[in-house]
N, C-alpha and C positions, 0 to 999 in steps of 0.2 A: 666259359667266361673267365675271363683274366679276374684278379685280385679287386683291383681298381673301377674297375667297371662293375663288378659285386656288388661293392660299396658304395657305388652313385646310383645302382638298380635298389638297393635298401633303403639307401634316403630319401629316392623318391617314393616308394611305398610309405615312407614316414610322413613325409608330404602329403600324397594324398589321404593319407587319415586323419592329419592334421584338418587341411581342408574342410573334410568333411565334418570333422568337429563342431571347427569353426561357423560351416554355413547351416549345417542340422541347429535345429532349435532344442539343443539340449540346456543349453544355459543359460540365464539374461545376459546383457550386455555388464551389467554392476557387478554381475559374480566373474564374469572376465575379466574386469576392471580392477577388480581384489587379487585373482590370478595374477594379471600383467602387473601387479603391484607388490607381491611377495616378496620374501625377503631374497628367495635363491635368483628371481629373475630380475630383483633390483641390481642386486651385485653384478649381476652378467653384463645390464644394460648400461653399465657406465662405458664398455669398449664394447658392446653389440652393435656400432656403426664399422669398427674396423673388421671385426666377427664376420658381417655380412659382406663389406667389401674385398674381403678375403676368401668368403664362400664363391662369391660372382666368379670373382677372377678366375678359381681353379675349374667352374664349371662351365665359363667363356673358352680355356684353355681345352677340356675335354672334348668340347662342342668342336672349335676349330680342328682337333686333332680323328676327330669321325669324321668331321668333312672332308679333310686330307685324305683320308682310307678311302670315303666314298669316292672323289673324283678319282683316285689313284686308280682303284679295283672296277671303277667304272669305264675308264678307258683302255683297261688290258681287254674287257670282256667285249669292248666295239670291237679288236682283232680276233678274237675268240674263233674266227674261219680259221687264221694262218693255224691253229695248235689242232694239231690230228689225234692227241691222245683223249679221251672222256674223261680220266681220272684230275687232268689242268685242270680242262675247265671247270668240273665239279667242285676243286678248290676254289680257283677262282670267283665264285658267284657264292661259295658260303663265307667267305671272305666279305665279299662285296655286300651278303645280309649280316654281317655281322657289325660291316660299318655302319651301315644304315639304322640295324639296332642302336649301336653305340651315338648314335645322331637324336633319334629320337628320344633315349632314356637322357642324355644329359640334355637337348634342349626344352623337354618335359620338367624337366628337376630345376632349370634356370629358369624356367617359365613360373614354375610354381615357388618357386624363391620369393618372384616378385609377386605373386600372388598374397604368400602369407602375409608377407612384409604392408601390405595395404588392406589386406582385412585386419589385422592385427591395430592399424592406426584407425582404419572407419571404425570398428569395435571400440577404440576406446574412447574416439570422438561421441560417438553417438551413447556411450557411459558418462560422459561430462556434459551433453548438452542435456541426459535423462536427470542429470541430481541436478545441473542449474536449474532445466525446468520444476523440476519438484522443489526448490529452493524458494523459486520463483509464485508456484502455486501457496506453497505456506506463507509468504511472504502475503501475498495476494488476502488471501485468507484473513489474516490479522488485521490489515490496512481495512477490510471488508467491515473483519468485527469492532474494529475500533471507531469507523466511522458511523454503521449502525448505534454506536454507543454514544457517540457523539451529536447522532440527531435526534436520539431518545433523549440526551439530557439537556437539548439544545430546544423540542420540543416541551418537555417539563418546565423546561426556564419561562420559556415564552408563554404557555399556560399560566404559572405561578406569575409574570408578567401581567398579562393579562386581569388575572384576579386581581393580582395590587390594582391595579389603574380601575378595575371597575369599582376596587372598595374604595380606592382614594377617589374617584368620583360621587362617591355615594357619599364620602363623608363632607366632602367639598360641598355637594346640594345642602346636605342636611345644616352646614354652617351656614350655605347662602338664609335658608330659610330661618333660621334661627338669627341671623341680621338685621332680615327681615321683619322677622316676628319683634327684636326688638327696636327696631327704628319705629314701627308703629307703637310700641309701647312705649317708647321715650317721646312721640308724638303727640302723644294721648296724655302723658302726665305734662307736656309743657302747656297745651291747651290747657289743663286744669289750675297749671301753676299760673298759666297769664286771667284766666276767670278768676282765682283766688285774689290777686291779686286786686284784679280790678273792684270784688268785694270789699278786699282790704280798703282801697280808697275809697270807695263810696262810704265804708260804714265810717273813716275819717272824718271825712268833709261830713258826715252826718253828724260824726261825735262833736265836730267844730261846731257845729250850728248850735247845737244841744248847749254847746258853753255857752257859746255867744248869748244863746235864748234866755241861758239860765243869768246869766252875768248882770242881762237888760233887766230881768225879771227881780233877781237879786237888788238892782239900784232902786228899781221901782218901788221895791216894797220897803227900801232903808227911806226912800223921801216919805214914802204914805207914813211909814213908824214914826220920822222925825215930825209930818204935819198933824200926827193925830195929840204928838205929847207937846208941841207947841200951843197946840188949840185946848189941851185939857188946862193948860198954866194959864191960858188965859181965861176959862171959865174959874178959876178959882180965886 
């Protein structure tokens, strides 16, 4: 095996261990995510678009160049009657497996090009949608605890609510009745005050009478006095 073809049969062994890295459950997708985010492979991936388009191309190149060997060495060996010697065609057809190898190792090595190249991006998709979600869930979480908090204190309010309005009811009764209790007792003393009252004038008009009586009773007795000292001047 030539130089060239060594070293696209090495890389595709790299390849596939890569692969299998990749799709074996040796590591979460967060600790690929830390990998794909290092410091050596951040530096690479600023020109890892022309890296890869540079890989393609030489491995499109190798590919077309085993196919060239295969149909080449494919069509000598259709004539393979005309040649009488054993030692041709024996070249001929380890020629024509060698093309054929060199077909399969680089379109294996292109194939898994594009293989890495799209687990490498599902990997780190599926590391960005795992922290949004856990982002998401803490998120979740909080919003959870804060609303629980909010209808514990929203319940309490409404309780201590509650209590007000049943004591300010309570006390609201307890004035009505104490309104009550004094409208009947301002009731009661007006009744008294218009009875008093009405004694008041009766014992008037009784005190009036009582002058009058005395006043008539007073003249009466000033004429008897005048007629008694009249009649005595005249017995003497």
């Amino acid at each position: 095996m030539s130089l060239q073809w060594t070293l696209i049969a090495g890389f595709l062994y790299i390849e596939v261990a890569i692969v299998l890295f990749l799709v074996l459950p040796i590591a979460s997708p967060m600790r690929w995510q830390k990998l794909f985010k290092s410091r050596f492979l951040q530096a690479i991936s600023s020109q890892a678009s022309i890296y890869f388009v540079v890989l393609l191309g030489v491995l499109v190149l190798f590919l077309l160049d085993a196919i060239r060997e295969m149909r080449k060495y494919s069509g000598s060996t259709d004539h393979s009657d005309h040649h009488h010697q054993l030692n041709l065609e024996m070249q001929e057809n380890m020629r024509l497996f060698r093309a054929q190898r060199n077909f399969y190792i680089s379109g294996f090595a292109l194939f898994l090009s594009l293989v890495i190249r799209r687990l490498v991006i599902l990997i780190s998709s599926q590391a960005t949608l795992l922290a949004q979600n856990e982002a998401a869930m803490r998120q979740a979480q909080s919003a959870t605890t804060t609303a629980r908090s909010l209808l514990s204190q929203r319940t309490i309010g409404e309780s201590a609510q509650n209590d007000s309005n049943e004591a300010h009811d309570k006390a609201v009764s307890e004035l009505k009745n104490q309104i009550k209790d004094l409208q009947a007792k301002n009731l009661e003393l007006e009744n008294i005050l218009t009875k008093e009252k009405k004694d008041k004038q009766a014992i008037k008009s009784q005190a009036d009478s009582l002058a009058k009586e005395y006043d008539r009773l007073n003249s009466e007795h000033s004429k008897l006095e005048s007629k008694q000292s009249s009649g005595d001047k005249k017995s003497d």
